[in-house]
C-alpha positions in Angstrom: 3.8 8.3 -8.7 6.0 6.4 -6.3 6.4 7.9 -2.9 7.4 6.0 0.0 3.8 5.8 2.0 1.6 5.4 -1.5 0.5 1.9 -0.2 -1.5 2.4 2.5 -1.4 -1.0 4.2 -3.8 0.1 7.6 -6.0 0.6 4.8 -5.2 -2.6 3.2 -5.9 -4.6 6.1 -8.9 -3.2 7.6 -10.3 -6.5 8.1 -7.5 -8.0 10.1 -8.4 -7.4 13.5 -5.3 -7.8 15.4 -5.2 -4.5 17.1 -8.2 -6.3 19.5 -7.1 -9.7 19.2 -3.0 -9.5 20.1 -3.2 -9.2 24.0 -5.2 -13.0 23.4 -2.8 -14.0 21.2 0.4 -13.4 22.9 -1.6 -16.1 25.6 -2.6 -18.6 22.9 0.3 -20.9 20.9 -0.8 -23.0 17.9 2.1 -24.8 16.5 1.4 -25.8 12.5 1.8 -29.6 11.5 5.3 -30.8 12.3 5.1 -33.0 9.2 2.9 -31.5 6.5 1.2 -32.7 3.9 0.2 -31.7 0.5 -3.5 -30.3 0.4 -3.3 -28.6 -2.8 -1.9 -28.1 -6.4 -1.9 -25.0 -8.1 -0.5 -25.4 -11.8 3.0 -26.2 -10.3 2.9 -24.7 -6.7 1.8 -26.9 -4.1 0.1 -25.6 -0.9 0.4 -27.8 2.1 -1.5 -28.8 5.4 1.8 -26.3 7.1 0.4 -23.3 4.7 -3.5 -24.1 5.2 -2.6 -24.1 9.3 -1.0 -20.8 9.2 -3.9 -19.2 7.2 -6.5 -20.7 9.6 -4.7 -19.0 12.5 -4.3 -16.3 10.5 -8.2 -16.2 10.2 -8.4 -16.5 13.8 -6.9 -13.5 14.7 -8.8 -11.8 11.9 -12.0 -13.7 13.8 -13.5 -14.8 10.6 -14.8 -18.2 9.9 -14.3 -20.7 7.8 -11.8 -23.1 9.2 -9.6 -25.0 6.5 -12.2 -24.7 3.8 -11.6 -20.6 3.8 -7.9 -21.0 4.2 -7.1 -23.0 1.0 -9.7 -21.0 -0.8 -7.8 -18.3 -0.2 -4.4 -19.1 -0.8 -5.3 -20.4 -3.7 -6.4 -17.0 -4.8 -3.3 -15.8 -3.7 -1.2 -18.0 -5.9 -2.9 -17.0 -8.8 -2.7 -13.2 -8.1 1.5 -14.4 -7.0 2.1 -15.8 -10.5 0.0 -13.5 -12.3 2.4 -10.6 -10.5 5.0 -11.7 -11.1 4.5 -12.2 -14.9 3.6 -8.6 -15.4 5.8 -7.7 -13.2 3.7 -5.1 -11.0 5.3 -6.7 -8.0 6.1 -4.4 -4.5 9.5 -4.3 -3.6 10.6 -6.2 -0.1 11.3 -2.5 1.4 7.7 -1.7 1.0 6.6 -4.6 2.6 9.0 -4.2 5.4 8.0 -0.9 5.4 4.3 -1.9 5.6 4.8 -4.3 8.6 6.8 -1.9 10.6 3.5 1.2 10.3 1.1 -1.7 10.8 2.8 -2.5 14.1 3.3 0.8 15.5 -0.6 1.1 14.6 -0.8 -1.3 17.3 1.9 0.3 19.5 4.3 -2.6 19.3 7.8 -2.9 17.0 8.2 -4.9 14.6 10.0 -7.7 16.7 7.3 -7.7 18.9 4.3 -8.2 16.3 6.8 -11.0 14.9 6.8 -12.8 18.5 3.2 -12.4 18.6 2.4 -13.6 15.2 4.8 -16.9 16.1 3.2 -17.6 18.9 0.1 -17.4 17.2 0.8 -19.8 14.6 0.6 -17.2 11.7 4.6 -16.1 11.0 5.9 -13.3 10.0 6.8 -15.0 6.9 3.6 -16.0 6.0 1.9 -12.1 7.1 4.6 -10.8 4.7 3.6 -12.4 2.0 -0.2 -11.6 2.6 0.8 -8.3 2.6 3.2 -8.3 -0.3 -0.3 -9.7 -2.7 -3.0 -7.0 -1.4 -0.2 -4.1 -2.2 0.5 -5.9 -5.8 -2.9 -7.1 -6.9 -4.2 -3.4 -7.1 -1.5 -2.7 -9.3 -2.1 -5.4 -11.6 -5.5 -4.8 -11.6 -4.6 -1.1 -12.8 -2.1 -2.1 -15.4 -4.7 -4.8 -16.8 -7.8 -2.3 -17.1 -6.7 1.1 -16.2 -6.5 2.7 -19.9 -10.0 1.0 -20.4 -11.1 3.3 -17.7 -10.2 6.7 -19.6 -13.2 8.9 -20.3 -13.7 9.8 -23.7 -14.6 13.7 -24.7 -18.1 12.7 -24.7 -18.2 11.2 -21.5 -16.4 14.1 -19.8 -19.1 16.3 -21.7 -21.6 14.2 -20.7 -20.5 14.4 -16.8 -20.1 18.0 -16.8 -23.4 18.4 -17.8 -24.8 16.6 -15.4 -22.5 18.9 -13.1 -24.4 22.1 -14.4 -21.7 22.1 -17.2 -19.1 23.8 -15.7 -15.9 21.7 -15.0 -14.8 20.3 -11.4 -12.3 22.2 -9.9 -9.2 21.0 -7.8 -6.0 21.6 -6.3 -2.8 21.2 -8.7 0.1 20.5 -6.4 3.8 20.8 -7.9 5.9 18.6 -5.1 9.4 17.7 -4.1 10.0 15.2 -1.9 12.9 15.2 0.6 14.6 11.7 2.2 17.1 11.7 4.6 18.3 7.8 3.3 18.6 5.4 6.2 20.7 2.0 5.2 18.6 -1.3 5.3 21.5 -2.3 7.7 21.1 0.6 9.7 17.3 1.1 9.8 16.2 1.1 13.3 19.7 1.7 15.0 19.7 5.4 13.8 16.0 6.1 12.7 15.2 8.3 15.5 18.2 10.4 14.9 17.1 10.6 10.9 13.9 11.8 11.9 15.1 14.5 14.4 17.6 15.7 11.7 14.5 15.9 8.9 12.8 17.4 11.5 14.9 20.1 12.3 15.5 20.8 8.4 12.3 21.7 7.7 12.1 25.2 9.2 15.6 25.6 7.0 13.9 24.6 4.3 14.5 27.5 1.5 12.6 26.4 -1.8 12.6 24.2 -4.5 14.6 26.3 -6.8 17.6 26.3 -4.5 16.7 22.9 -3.1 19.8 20.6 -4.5 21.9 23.2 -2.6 19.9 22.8 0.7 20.5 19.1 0.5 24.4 18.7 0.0 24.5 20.6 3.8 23.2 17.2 4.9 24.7 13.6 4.8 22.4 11.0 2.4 19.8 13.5 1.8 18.1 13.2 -1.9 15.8 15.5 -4.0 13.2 14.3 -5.8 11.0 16.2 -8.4 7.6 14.9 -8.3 6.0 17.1 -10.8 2.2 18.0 -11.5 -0.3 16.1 -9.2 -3.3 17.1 -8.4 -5.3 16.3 -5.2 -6.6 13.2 -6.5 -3.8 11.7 -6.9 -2.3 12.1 -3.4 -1.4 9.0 -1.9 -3.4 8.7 1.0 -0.1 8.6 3.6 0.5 11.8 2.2 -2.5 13.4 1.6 -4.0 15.2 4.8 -0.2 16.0 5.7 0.1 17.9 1.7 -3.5 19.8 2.3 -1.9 20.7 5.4 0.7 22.4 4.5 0.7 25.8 2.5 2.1 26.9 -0.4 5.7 27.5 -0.4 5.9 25.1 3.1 6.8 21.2 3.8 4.5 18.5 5.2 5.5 16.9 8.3 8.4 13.8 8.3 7.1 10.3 7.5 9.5 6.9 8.1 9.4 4.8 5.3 11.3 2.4 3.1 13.3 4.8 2.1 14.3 6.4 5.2 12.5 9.5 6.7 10.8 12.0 4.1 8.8 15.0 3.6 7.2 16.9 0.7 8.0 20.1 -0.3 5.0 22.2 -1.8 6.7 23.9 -4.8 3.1 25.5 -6.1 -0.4 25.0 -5.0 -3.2 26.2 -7.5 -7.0 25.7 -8.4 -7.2 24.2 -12.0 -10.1 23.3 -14.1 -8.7 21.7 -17.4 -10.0 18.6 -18.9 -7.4 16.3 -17.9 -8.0 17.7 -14.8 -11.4 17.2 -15.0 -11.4 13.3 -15.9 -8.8 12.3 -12.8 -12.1 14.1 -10.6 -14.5 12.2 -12.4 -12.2 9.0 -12.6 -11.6 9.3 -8.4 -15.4 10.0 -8.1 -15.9 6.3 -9.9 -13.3 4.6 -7.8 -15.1 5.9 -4.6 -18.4 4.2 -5.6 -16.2 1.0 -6.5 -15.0 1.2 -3.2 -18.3 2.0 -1.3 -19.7 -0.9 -3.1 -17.0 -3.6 -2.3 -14.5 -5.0 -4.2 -13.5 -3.5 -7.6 -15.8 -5.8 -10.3 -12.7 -5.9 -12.5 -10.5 -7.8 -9.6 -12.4 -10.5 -9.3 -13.6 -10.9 -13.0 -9.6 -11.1 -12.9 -9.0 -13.6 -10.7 -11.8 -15.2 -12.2 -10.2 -15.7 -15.4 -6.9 -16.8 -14.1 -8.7 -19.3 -12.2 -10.6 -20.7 -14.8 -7.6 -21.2 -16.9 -5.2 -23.0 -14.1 -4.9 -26.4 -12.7 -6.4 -27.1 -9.6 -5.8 -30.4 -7.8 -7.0 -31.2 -4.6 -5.2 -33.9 -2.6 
């Protein structure tokens, strides 16, 4: 399911640690090697001492260690996960990443413009951020298109875990959802967002149901309706999810901006279901939480680890 928030990118980048380390680095300017170098091969991409010197500040403000060694390390890890994106073409759009650079600065109370002074001044870029954010949103996605089916539980195994549950199957919420965007222009996002927002905002209580909901929506200028069908709590991208279990049935979550332009979500129905599909997205989110409380999903790095043992690697 694609709505405009499903990539969380606060989430994404925990472990950067600019929200502490901006007011320093607005003080500090690194300047990357006028004349750079080439440090390293990667099949046919070359990395050079300018890249390796923007990921070292980069690092800096994330106040890992490390030093060079880290840097090319990683972006050659990053190259690998760029080409292997763009092959299976799992790839974010640039409005997502925009999208994702504009919430993480107003997570640190700063616009866009002004993270993008501070990460100059800094040595990083916004350039180079961009694309660091641009591979952690893909590489999930790949990683999910590569080994996702392979996940699936068969009917044993969903017998098996509701067994162990006292054989009764989990229940959950099953949301049918519209979403509503008042569209703002790439050319005129920023200029006239407030005003989107204020006008979504005001909609809401006007709101009269999805049934009668394309109707609603031609009172209003650039305003689209969106079907988003079954989806059950699971599912919920995480932007969205505390404002959807707030909401009742019948009612609208509040407004989000997002690439798109400003949006909420429409609760159509809300009900408790216990089916077996139902049954193996509970038990298949119940495994992904003990991925994630253990680290890094095991499949992304056996992954990475394959792609890297089948590329070309030359160090200058």
């Amino acid at each position: 399911m694609m709505m405009g928030g499903k990539n969380a990118i606060v989430r994404l980048l925990s472990a950067v640690a600019l929200a502490g380390a901006l007011s320093v680095a607005a003080g500090t300017v690194t300047t990357a090697m006028a004349a750079s170098t080439v440090e390293v091969v990667v099949n046919s991409t070359v990395i050079t001492s300018g890249d390796v010197a923007k990921r070292v500040a980069f690092l800096k403000l994330q106040r890992q260690s490390g030093g060079a060694a880290e840097a090319k390390q990683q972006l050659v890890d990053e190259v690998l996960k760029r080409a292997e994106i763009a092959r299976v073409q799992q790839s974010v759009s640039t409005d997502e990443v925009d999208a994702a650079f504009a919430r993480f600065a107003a997570g640190n109370k700063l616009s866009p413009e002004q993270l993008g002074k501070i990460l100059d001044q800094a040595g990083v870029g916004v350039d180079h951020f961009k694309q660091y954010i641009a591979v952690q949103m893909s590489w999930p996605r790949v990683v999910n298109f590569r080994y996702g089916s392979a996940s699936r539980l068969s009917g044993g195994d969903l017998v098996k875990r509701m067994m162990q549950g006292g054989g009764n199957k989990p229940v959950t919420t099953e949301y049918f959802l519209q979403q509503v965007i008042f569209v703002i222009p790439e050319s005129k996002r920023g200029a006239i967002t407030a005003k989107r927002q204020a006008e979504a905002n005001a909609s809401r209580s006007q709101f009269p149901g999805c049934d009668t909901s394309k109707a609603f929506a031609a009172n209003y200028r650039d305003v689209s309706i969106r079907s988003l069908g079954r989806i059950l709590a699971q599912q919920l991208p995480e932007d969205w999810k505390p404002l959807v279990e707030k909401a009742g049935d019948g009612m609208t979550t509040g407004t989000r901006v997002t690439e798109k332009g400003v949006e909420y979500l429409a609760i159509c129905k809300k009900r408790q279901v216990n089916d077996d599909a139902a049954a193996e997205i509970v038990f298949r989110a119940e495994d992904l939480g003990k991925k994630k409380s253990e680290g890094e999903d095991p499949n992304s790095a056996k992954y990475l680890e394959e792609l890297r043992s089948k590329a070309q690697i030359v160090n200058k």
